[in-house]
C-alpha positions as CSV (number, residue, x, y, z in Angstrom):
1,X,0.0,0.0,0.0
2,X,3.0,2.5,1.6
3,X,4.5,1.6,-2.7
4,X,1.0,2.5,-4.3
5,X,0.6,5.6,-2.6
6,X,3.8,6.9,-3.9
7,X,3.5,5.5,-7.4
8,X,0.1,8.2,-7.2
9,X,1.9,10.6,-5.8
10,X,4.2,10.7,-8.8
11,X,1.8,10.4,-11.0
12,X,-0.5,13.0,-10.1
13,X,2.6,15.4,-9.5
14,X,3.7,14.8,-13.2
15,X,0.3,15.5,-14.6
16,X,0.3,18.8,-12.8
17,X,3.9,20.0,-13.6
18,X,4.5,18.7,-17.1
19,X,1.3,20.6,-18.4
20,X,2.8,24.0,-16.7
21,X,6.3,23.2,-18.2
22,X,5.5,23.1,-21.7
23,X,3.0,25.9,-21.1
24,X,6.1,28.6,-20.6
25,X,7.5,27.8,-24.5
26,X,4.2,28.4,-26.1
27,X,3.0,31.5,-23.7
28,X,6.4,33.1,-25.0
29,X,6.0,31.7,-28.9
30,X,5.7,34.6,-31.9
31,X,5.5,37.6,-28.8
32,X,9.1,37.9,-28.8
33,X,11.2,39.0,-32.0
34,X,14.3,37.1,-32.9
35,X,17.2,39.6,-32.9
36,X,20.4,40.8,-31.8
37,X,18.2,43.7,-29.4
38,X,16.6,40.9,-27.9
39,X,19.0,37.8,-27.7
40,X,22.5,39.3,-28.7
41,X,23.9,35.3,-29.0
42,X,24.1,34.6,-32.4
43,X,24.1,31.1,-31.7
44,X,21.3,30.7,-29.6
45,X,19.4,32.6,-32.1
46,X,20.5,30.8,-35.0
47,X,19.1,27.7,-32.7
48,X,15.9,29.2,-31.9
49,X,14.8,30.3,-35.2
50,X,15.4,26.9,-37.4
């Protein structure tokens, strides 16, 4: 019982985190030009725009 409590613990933590993690990328997606003003690495934009 003491393992199947914290197999649902687990679970039910992941299935409120994960939603809020991938929720961050898309809140930021298309608001936020890709430039040297904004991110002056080149390679991290070079990343983030392909």
């Amino acid at each position: 019982m003491k393992h199947l409590s914290r197999l649902l613990a687990v679970v039910l933590t992941a299935f409120f985190v994960l939603p809020m993690m991938s929720g961050i990328n898309v809140l930021a997606a298309g608001d936020v030009p890709i430039n040297g003003s904004y991110f002056p690495d080149a390679n991290f934009r070079s990343v983030v725009s392909s």
